[in-house]
Structures are given as structure tokens and as C-alpha cells.
mmCIF file as Biopython writes it, N, C-alpha, C and O atoms, coordinates in Angstrom:
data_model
#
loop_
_atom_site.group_PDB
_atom_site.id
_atom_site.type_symbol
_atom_site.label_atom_id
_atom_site.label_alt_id
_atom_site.label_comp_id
_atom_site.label_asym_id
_atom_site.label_entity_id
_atom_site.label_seq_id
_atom_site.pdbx_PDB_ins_code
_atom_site.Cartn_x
_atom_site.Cartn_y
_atom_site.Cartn_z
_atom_site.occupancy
_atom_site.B_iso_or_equiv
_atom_site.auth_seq_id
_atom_site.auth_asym_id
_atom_site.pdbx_PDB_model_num
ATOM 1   N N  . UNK A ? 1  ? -63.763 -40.382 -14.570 1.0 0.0 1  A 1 
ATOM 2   C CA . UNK A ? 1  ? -62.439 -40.964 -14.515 1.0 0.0 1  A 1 
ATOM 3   C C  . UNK A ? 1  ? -61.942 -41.012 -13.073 1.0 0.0 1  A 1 
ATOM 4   O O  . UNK A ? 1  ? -62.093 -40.024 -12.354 1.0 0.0 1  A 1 
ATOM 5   N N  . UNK A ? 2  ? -61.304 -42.218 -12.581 1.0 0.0 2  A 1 
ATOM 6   C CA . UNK A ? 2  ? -60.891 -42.424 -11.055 1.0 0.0 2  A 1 
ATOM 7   C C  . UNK A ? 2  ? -59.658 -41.469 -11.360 1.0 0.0 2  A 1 
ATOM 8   O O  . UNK A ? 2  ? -59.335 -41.333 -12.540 1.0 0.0 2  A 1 
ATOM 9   N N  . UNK A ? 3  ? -58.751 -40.610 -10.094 1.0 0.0 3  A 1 
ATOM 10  C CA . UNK A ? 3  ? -57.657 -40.453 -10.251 1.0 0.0 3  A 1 
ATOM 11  C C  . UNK A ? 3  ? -56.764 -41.648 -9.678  1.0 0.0 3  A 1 
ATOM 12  O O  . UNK A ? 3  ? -57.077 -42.671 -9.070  1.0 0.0 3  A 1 
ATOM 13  N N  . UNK A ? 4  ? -55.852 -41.267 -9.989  1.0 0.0 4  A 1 
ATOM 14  C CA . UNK A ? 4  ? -54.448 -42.384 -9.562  1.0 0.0 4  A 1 
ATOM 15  C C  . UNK A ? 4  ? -53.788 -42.328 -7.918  1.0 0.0 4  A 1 
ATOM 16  O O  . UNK A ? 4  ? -52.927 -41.544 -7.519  1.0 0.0 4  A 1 
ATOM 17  N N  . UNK A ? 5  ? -54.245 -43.043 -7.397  1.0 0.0 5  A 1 
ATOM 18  C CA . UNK A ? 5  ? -53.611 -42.522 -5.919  1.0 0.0 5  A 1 
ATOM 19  C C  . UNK A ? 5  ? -51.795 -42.455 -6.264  1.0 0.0 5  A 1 
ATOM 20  O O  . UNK A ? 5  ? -51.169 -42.798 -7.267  1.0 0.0 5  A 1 
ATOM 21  N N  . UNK A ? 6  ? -51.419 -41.966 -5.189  1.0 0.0 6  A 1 
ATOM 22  C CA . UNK A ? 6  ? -49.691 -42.059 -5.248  1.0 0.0 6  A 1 
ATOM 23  C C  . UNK A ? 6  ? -48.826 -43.186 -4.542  1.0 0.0 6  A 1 
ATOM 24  O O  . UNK A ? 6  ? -49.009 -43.571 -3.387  1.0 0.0 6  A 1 
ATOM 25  N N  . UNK A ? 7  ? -48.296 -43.443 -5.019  1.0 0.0 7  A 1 
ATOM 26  C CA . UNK A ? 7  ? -47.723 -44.595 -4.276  1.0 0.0 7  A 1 
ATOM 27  C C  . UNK A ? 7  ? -47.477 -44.350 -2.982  1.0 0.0 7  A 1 
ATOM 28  O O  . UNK A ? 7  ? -47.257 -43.171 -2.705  1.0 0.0 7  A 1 
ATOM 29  N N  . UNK A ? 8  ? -47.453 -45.079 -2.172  1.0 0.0 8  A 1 
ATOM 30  C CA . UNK A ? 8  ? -47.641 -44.832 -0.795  1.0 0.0 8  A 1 
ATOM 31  C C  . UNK A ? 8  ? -45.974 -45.072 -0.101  1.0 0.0 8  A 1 
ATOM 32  O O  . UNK A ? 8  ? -45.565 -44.575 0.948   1.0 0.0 8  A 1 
ATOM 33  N N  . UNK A ? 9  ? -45.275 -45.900 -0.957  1.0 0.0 9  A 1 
ATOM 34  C CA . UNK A ? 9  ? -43.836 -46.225 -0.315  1.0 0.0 9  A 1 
ATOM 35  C C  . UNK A ? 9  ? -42.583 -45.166 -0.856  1.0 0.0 9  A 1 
ATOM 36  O O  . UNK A ? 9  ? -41.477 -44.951 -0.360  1.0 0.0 9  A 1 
ATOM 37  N N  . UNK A ? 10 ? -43.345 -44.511 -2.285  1.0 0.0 10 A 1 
ATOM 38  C CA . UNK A ? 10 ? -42.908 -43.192 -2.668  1.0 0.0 10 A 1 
ATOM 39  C C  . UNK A ? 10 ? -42.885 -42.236 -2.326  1.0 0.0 10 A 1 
ATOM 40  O O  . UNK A ? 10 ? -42.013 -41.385 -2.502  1.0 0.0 10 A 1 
ATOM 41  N N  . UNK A ? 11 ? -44.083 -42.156 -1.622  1.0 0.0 11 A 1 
ATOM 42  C CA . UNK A ? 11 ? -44.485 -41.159 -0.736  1.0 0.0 11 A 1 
ATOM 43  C C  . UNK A ? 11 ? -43.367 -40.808 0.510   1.0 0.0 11 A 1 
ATOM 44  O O  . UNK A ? 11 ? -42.735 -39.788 0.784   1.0 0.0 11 A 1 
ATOM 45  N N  . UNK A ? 12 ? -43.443 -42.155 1.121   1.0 0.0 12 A 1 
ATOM 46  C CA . UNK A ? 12 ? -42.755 -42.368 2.211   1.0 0.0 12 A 1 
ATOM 47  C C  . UNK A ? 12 ? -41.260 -41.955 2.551   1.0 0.0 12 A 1 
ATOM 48  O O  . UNK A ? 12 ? -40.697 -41.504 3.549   1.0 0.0 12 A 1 
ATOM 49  N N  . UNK A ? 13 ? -40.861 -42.326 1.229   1.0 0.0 13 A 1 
ATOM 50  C CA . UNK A ? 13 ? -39.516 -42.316 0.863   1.0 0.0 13 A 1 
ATOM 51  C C  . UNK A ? 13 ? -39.107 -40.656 0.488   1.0 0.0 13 A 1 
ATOM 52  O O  . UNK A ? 13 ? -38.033 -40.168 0.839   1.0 0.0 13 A 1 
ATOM 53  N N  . UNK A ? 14 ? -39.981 -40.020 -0.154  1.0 0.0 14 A 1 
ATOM 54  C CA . UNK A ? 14 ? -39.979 -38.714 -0.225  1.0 0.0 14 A 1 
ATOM 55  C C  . UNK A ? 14 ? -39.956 -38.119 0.921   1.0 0.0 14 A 1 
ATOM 56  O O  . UNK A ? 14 ? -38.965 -37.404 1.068   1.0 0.0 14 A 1 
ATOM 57  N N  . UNK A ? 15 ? -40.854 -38.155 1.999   1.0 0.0 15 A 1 
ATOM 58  C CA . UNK A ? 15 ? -41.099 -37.342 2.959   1.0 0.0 15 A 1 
ATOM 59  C C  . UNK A ? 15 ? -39.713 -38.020 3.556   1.0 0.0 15 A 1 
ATOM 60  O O  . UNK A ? 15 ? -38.794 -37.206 3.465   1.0 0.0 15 A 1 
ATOM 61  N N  . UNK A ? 16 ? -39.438 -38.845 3.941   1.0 0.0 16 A 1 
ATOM 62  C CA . UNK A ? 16 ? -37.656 -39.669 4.538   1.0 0.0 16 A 1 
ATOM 63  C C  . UNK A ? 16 ? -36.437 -38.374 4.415   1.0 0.0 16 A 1 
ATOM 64  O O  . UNK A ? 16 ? -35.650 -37.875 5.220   1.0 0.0 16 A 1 
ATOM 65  N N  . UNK A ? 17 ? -36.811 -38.108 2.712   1.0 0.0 17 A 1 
ATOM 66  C CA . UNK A ? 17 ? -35.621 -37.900 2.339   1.0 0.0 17 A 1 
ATOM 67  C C  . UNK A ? 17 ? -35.731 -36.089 2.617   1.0 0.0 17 A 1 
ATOM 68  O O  . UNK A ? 17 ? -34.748 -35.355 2.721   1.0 0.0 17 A 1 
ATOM 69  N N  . UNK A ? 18 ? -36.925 -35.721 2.684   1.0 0.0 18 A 1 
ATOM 70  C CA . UNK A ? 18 ? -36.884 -34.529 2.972   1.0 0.0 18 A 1 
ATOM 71  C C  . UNK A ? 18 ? -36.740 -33.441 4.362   1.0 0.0 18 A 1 
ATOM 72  O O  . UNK A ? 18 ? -36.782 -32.230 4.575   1.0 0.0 18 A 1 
ATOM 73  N N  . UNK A ? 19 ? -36.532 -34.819 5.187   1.0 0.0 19 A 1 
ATOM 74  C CA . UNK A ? 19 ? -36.347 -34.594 7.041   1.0 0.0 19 A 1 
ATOM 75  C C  . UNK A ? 19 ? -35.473 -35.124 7.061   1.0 0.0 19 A 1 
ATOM 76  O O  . UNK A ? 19 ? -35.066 -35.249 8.216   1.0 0.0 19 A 1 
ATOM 77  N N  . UNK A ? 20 ? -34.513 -35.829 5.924   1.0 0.0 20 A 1 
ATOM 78  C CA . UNK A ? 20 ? -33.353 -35.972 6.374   1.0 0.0 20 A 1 
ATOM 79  C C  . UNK A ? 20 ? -32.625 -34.358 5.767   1.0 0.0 20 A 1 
ATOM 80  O O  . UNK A ? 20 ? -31.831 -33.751 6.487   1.0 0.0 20 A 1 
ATOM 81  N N  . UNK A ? 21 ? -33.074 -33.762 4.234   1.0 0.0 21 A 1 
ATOM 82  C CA . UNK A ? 21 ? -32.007 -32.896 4.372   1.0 0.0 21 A 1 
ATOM 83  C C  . UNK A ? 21 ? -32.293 -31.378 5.233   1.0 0.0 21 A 1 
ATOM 84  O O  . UNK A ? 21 ? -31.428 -30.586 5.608   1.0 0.0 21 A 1 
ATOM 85  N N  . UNK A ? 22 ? -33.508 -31.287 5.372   1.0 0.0 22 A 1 
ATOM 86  C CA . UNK A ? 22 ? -33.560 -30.664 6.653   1.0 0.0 22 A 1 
ATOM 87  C C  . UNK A ? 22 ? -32.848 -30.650 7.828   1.0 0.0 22 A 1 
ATOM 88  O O  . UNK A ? 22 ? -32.275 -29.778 8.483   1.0 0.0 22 A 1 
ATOM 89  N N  . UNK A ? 23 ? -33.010 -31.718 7.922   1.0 0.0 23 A 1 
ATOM 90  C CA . UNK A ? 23 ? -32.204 -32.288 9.284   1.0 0.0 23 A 1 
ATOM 91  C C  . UNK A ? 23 ? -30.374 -31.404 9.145   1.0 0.0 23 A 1 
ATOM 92  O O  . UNK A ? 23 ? -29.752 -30.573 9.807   1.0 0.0 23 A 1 
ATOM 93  N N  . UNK A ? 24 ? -30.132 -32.226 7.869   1.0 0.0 24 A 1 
ATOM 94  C CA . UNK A ? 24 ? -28.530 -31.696 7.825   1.0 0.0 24 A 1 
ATOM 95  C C  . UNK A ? 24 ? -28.159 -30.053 7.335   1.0 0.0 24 A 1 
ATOM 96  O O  . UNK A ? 24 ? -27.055 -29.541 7.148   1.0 0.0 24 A 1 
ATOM 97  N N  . UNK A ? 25 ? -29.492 -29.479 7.214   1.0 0.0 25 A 1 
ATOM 98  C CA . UNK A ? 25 ? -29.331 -27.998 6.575   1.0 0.0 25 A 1 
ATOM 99  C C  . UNK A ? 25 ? -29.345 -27.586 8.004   1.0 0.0 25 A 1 
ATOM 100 O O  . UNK A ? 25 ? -28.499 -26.736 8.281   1.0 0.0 25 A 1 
ATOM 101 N N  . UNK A ? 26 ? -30.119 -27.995 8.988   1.0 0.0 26 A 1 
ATOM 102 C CA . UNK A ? 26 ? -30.223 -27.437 10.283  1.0 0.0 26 A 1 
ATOM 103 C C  . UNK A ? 26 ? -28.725 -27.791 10.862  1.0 0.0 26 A 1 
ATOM 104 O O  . UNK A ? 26 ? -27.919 -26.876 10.691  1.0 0.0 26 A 1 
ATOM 105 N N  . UNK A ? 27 ? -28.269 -28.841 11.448  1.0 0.0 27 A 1 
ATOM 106 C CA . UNK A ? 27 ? -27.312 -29.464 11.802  1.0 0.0 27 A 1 
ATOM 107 C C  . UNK A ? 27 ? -25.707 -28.417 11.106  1.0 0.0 27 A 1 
ATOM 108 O O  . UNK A ? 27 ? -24.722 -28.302 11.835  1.0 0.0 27 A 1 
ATOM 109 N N  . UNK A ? 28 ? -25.726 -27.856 9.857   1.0 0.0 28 A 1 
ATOM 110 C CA . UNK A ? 28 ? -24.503 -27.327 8.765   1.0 0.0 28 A 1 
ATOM 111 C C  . UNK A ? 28 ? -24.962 -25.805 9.396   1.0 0.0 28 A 1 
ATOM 112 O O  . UNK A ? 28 ? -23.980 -25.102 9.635   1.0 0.0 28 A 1 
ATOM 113 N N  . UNK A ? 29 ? -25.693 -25.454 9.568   1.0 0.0 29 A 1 
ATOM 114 C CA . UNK A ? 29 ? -26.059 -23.770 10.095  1.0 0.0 29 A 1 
ATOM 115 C C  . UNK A ? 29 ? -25.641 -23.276 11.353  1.0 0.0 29 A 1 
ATOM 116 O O  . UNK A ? 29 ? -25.215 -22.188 11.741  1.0 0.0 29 A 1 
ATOM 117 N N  . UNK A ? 30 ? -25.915 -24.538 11.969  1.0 0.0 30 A 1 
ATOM 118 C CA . UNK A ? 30 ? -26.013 -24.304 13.413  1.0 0.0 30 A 1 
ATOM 119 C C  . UNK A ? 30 ? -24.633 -24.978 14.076  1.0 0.0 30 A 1 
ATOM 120 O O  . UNK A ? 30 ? -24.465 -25.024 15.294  1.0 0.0 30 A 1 
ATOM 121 N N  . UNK A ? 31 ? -23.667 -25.496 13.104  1.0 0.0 31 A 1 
ATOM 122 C CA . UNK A ? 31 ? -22.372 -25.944 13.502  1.0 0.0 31 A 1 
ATOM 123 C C  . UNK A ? 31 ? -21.879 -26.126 12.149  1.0 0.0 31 A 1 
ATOM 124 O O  . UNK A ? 31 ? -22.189 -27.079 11.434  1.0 0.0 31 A 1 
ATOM 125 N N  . UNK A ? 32 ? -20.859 -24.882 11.724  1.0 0.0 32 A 1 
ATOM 126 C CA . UNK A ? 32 ? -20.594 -24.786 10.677  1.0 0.0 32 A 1 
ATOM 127 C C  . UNK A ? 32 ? -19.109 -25.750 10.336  1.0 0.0 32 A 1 
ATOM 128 O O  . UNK A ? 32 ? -18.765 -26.145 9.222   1.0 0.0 32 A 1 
ATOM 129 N N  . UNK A ? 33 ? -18.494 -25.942 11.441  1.0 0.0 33 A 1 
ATOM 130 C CA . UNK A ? 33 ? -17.287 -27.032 11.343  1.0 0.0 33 A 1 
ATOM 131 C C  . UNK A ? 33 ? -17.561 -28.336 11.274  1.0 0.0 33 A 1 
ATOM 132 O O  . UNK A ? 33 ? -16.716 -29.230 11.214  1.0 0.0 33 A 1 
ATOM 133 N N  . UNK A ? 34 ? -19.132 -28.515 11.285  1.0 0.0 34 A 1 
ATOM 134 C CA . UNK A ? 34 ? -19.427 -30.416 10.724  1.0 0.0 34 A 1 
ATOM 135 C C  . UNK A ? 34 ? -19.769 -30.245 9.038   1.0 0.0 34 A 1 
ATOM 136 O O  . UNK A ? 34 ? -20.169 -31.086 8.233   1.0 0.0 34 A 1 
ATOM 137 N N  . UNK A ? 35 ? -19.511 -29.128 8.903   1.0 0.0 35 A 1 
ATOM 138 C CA . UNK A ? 35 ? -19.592 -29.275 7.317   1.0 0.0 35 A 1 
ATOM 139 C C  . UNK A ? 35 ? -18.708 -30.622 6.285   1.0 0.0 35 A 1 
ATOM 140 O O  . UNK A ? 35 ? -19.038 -31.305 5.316   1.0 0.0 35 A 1 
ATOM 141 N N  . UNK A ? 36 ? -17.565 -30.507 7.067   1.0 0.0 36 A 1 
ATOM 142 C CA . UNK A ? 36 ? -16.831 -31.827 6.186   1.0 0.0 36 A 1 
ATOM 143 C C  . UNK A ? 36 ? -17.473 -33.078 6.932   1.0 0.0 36 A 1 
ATOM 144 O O  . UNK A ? 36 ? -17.878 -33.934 6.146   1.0 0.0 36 A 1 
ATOM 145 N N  . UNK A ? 37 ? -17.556 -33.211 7.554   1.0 0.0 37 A 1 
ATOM 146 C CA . UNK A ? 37 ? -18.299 -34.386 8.115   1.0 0.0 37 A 1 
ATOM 147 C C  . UNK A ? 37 ? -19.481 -34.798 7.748   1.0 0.0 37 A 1 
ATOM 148 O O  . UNK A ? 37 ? -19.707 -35.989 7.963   1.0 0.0 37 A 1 
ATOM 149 N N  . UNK A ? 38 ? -20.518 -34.015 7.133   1.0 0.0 38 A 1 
ATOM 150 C CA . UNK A ? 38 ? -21.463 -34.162 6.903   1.0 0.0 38 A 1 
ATOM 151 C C  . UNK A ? 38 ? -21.423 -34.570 5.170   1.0 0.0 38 A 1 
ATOM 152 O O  . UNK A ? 38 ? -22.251 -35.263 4.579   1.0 0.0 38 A 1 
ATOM 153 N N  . UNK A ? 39 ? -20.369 -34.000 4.671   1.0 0.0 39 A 1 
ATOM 154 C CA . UNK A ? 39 ? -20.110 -34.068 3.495   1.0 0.0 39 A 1 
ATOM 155 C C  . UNK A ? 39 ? -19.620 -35.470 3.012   1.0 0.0 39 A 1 
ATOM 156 O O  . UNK A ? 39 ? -19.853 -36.063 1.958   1.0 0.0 39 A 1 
ATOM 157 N N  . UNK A ? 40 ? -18.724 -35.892 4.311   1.0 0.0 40 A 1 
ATOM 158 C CA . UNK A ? 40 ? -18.199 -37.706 4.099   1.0 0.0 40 A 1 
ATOM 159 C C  . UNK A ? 40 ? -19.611 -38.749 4.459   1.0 0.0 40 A 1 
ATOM 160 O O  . UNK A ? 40 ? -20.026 -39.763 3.899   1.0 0.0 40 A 1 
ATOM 161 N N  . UNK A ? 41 ? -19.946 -38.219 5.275   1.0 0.0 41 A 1 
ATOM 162 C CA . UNK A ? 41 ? -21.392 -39.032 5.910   1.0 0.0 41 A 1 
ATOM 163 C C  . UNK A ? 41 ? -22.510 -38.972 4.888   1.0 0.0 41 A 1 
ATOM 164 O O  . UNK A ? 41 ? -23.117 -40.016 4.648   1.0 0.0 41 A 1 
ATOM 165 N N  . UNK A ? 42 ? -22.887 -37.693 4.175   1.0 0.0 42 A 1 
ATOM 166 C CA . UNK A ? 42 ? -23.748 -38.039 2.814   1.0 0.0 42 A 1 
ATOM 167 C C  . UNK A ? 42 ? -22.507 -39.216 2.037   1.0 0.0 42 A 1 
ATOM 168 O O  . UNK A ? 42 ? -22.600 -40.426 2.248   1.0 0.0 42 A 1 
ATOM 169 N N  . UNK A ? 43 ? -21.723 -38.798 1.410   1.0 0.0 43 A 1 
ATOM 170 C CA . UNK A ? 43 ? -21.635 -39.672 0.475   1.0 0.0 43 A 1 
ATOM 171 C C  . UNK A ? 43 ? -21.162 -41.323 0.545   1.0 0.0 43 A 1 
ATOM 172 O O  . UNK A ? 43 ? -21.132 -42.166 -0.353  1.0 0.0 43 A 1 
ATOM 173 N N  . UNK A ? 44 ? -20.769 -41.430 2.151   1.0 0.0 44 A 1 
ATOM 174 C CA . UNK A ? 44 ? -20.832 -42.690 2.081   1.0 0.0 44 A 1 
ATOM 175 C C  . UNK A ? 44 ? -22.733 -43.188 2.149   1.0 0.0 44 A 1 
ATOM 176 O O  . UNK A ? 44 ? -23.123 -44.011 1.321   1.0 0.0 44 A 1 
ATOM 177 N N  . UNK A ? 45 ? -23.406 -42.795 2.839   1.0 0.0 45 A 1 
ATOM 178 C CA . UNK A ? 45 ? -24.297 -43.039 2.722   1.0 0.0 45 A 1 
ATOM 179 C C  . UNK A ? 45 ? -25.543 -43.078 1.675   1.0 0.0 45 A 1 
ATOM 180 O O  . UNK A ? 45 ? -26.708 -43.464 1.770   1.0 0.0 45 A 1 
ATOM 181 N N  . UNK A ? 46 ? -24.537 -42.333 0.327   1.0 0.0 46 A 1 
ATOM 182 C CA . UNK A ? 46 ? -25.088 -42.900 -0.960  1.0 0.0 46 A 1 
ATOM 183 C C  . UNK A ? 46 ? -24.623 -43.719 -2.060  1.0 0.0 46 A 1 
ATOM 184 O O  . UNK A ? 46 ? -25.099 -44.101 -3.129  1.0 0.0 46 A 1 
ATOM 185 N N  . UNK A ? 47 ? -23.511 -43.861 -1.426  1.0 0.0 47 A 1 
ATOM 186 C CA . UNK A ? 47 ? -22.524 -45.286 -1.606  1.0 0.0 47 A 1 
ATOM 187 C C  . UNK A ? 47 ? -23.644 -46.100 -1.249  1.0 0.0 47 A 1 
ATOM 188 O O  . UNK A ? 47 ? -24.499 -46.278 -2.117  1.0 0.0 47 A 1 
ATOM 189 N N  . UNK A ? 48 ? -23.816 -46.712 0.057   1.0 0.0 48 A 1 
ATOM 190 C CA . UNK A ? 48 ? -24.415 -47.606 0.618   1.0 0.0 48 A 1 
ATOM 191 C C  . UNK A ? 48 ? -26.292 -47.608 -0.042  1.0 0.0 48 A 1 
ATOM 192 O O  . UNK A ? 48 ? -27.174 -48.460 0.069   1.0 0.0 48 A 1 
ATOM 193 N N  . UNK A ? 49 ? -26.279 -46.402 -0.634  1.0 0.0 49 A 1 
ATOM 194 C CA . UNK A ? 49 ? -27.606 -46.512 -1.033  1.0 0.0 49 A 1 
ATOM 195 C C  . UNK A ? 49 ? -27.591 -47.081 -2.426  1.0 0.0 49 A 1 
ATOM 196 O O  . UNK A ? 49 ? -28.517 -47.807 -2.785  1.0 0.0 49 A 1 
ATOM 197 N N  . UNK A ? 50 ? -26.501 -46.767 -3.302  1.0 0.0 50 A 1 
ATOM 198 C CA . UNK A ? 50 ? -26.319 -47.188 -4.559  1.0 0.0 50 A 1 
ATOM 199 C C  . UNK A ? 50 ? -26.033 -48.198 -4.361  1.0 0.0 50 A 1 
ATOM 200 O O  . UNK A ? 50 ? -26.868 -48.800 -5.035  1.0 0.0 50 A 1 
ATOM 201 N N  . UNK A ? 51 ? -25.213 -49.200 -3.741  1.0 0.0 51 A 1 
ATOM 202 C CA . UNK A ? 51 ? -25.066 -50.418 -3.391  1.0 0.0 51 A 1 
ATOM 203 C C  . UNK A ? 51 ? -26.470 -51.486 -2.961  1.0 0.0 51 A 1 
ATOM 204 O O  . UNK A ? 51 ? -26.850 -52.603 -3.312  1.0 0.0 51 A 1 
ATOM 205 N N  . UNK A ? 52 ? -26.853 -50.636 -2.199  1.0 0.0 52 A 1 
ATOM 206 C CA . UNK A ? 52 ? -27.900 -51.380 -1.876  1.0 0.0 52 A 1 
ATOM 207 C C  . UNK A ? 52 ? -29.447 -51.017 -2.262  1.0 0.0 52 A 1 
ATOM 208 O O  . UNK A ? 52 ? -30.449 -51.213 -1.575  1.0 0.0 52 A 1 
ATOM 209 N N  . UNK A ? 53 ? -29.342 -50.389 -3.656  1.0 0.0 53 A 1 
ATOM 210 C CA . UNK A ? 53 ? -30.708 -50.032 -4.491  1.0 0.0 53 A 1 
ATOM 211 C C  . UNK A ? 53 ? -31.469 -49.651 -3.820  1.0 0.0 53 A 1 
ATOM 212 O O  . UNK A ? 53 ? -32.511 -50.280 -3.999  1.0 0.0 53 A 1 
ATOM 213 N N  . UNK A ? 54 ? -31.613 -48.495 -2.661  1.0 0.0 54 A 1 
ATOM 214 C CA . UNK A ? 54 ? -32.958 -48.569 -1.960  1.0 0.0 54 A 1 
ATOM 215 C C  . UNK A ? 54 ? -33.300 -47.261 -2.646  1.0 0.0 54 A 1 
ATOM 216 O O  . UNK A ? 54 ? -34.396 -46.734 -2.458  1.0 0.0 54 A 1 
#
């Protein structure tokens, strides 16, 4: 039986999303007063993701 490779743009999109919340776990630790900021900036930016199906 062949296995199934993984999608490759899934992939992509996974590893994206996982250096982005890295990114902001580092960024919220290390400057604990961008916490609200970071909090408006995710959710517009999943506004814009729900809007724009990506």
C-alpha cells in the first residue's frame, strides 16, 4: 500500500501559523503591556481571515 503524502499547502499553512503564535507568545512575555494590542491585532486579523477564506 502507497502512503498518502500530506498536503504540501497544509503543511505550509500549519508551520505559518505556528511561527506566527510563537512569534506573539514571545512578543506578550517579553512586553507584557502589548498584551491588548496584540489581542486587537489577532482578532482583526481573523476578521480579515474569515473574510477572506484563507
Amino acid at each position: 500500500m502507497q502512503q498518502q503524502q500530506p498536503n504540501p499547502d497544509h503543511m505550509t499553512r500549519v508551520v505559518v501559523a505556528l511561527i506566527g503564535v510563537a512569534m506573539v507568545g514571545f512578543i506578550a512575555v517579553t512586553y507584557p503591556a502589548l498584551i491588548p494590542a496584540l489581542t486587537v491585532a489577532l482578532a482583526a486579523f481573523m476578521a480579515l481571515a474569515l473574510l477572506l477564506k484563507l
